[in-house]
C-alpha positions in Angstrom: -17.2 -74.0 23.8 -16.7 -74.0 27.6 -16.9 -71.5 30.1 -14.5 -68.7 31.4 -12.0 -70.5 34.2 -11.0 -67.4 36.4 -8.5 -69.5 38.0 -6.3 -69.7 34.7 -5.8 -66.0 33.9 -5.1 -65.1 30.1 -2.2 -64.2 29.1 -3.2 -61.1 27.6 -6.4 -58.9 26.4 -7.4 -57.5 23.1 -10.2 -56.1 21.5 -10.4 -58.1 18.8 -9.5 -62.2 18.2 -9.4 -63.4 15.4 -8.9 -67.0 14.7 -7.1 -68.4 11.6 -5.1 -65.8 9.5 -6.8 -67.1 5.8 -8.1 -64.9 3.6 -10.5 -63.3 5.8 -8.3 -63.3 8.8 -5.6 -60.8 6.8 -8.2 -58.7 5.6 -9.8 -58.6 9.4 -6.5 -58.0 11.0 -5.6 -55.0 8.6 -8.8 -53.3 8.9 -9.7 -53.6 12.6 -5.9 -52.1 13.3 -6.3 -49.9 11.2 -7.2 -47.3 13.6 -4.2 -47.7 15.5 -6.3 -47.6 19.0 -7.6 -50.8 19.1 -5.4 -53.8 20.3 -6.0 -57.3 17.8 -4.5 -60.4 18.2 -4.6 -63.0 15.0 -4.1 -67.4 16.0 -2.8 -68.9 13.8 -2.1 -72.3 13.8 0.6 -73.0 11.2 3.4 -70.7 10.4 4.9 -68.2 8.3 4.6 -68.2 4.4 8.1 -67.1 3.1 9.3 -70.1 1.7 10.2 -70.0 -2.2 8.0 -73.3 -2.6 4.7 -70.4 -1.5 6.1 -67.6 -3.3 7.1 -69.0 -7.0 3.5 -69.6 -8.8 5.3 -72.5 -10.5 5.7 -74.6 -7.5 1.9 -74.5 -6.4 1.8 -78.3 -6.4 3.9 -78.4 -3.7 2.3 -76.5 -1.3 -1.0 -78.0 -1.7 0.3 -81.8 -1.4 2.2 -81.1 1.5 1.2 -81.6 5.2 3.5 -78.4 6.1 1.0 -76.0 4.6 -2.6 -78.4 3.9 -4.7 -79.6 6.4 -5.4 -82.7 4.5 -9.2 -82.3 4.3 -11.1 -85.5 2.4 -14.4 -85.2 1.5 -17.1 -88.2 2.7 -17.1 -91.4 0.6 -19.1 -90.1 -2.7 -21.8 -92.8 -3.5 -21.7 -91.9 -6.9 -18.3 -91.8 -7.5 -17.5 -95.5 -6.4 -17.2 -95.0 -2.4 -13.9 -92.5 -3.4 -13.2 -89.6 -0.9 -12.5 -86.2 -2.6 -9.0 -84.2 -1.8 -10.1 -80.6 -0.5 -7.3 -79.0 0.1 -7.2 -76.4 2.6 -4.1 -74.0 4.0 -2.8 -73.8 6.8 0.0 -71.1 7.5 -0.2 -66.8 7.0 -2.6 -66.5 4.3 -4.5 -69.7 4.9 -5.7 -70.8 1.6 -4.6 -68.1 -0.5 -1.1 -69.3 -0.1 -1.4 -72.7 -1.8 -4.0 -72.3 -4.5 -4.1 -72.5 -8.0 -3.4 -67.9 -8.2 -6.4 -67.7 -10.5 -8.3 -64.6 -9.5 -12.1 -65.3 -10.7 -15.1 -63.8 -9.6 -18.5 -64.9 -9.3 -20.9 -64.8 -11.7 -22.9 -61.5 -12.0 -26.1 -63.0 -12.7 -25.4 -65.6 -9.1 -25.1 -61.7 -6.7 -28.7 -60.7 -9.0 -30.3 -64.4 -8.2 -29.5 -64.1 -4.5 -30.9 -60.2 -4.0 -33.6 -60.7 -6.3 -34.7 -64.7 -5.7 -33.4 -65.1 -2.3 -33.5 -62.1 -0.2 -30.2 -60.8 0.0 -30.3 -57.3 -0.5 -27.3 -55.6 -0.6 -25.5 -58.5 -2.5 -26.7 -57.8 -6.2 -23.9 -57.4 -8.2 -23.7 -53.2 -8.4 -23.6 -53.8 -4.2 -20.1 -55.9 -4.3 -18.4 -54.3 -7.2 -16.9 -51.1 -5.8 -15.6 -53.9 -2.9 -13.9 -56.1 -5.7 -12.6 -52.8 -7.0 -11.7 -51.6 -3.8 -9.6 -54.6 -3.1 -8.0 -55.3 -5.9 -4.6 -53.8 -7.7 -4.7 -54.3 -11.5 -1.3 -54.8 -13.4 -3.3 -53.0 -16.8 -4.3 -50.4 -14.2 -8.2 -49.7 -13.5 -11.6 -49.1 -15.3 -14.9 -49.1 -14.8 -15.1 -53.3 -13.6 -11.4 -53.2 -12.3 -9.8 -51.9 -9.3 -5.8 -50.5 -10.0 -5.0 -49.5 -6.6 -5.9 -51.9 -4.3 -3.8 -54.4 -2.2 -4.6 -58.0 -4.0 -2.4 -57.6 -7.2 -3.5 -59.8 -10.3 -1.8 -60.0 -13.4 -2.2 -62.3 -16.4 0.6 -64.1 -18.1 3.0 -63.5 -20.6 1.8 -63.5 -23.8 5.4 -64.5 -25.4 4.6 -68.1 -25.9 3.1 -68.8 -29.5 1.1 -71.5 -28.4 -1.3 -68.6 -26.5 -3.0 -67.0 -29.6 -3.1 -70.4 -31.1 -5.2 -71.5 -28.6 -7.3 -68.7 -28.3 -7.5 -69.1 -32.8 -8.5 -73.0 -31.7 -11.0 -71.9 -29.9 -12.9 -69.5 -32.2 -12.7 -72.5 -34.6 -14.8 -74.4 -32.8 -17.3 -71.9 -32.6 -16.9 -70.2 -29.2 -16.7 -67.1 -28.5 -13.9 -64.7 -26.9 -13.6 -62.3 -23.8 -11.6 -59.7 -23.4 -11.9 -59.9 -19.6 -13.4 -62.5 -17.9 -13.7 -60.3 -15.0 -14.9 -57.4 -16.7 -17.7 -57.0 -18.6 -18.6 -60.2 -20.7 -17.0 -63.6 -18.2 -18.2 -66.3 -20.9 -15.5 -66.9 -23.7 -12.2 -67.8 -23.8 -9.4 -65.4 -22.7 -6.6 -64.7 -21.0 -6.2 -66.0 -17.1 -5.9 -63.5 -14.3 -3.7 -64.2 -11.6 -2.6 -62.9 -7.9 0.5 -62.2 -9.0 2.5 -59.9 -8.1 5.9 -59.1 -9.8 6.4 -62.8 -10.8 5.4 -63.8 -7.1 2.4 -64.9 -5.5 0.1 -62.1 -3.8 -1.7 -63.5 -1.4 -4.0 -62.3 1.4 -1.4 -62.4 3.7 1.5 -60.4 1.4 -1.8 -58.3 -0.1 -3.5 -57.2 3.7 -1.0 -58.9 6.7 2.4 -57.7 5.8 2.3 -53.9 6.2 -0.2 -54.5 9.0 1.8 -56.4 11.3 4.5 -53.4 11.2 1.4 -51.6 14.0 2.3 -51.7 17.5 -1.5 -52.8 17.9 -1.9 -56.1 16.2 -0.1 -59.1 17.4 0.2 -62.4 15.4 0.5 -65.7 17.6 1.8 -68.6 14.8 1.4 -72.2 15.8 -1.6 -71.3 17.9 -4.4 -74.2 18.0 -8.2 -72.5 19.0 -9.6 -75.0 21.0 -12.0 -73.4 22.5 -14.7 -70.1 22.5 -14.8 -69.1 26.5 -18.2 -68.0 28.0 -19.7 -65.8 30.6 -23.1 -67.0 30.5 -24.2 -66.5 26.8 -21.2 -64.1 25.9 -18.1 -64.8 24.0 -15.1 -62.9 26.0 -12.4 -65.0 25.4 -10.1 -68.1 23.3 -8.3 -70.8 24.5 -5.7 -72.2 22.6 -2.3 -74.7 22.5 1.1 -73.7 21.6 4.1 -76.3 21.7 1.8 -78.1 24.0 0.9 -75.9 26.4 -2.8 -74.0 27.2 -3.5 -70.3 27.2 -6.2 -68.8 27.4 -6.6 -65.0 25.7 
């Protein structure tokens, strides 16, 4: 954090910045543009997401183990795990994390959203609060019902049930006395069942393809890729501003 230099005059105002366009940067940068009145700019540090190695589900591996698109994130040495550091992969690039993961759309537990507005105070967070937002957000291949969303942006999908080896799996399971869901998301998430996934006609569905593509067609909202935040700028105890570096060079915003 630093304060405001008025002798270094930013290159441009908005109404809104938002730093990093992850998950919650897309879904930030569609909905405060929505309006078309207010003017957003979205930093970004790495770049665009459009390469096949992103977009095919098979080739996640790649993504994630490569310096392009992770920023490399190790954990501290785990005393209990022999001194090792832990790989926590993290994106970097439009979509931020959402466009290197493993594409398996989970949500939490019901039973976690009841603990916290019952046990810990967070009311508005039990689990008949958030529903209608997962619903809201979400785009169904099997369409909607009363736990799924069928019209929202974030597509999910689950596999193709063509190999034999699926219901023999599912069989194996039974066998070994557990039981089966229909929908891990839906109703009953213990059991063995099919895995959802952000996909979207055979391609990943990100946060940036579900919320930043059709957004950054307004007038209003700016993307700046391979935009380092460096700094929150002050007037006494108010945020009014970001600095940032771009092919090495300082702006402030």
């Amino acid at each position: 954090m630093s304060r405001w230099n008025p002798s270094m005059p930013p290159i441009e105002a908005a109404d809104y910045i938002i730093v990093g366009a992850g998950s919650a940067g897309c879904v930030l940068a569609d909905r405060l543009s929505a309006d078309g009145k207010h003017k957003v700019m979205l930093l970004e540090f790495g770049g665009s997401d459009r390469s096949i190695f992103i977009q095919m589900p098979a080739a996640l591996a790649y993504p994630m183990n490569t310096k392009r698109w992770n920023w490399g994130y190790e954990s501290e040495p785990e005393p209990h795990l022999n001194g090792r550091r832990l790989n926590c992969p993290r994106g970097k690039g439009l979509g931020g994390s959402s466009s290197i993961n493993g594409l398996v759309y989970v949500r939490g537990n019901a039973l976690d959203f009841e603990r916290w507005k019952e046990d810990e105070g967070a009311t508005g967070w039990g689990y008949a609060d958030v529903l209608p937002y997962f619903k809201r957000a979400e785009g169904r291949d099997e369409g909607g019902n009363e736990y799924r969303g069928g019209d929202g942006p974030l597509s999910t999908s689950y596999g193709p049930l063509d190999n034999p080896l699926h219901q023999v799996w599912l069989d194996a399971a039974q066998q070994a006395g557990y039981g089966l869901t229909e929908d891990y998301n839906g109703y009953a998430q213990e059991g063995f069942g099919r895995m959802d996934m952000t996909v979207r006609n055979g391609t990943r569905c990100s946060a940036a393809k579900a919320y930043l593509y059709e957004a950054r067609k307004r007038p209003n909202l700016h993307v700046i890729e391979h935009a380092l935040a460096t700094r929150i700028l002050f007037e006494g105890t108010r945020a009014v501003g970001m600095e940032y570096e771009q092919a090495g060079k300082t702006h402030q915003l």
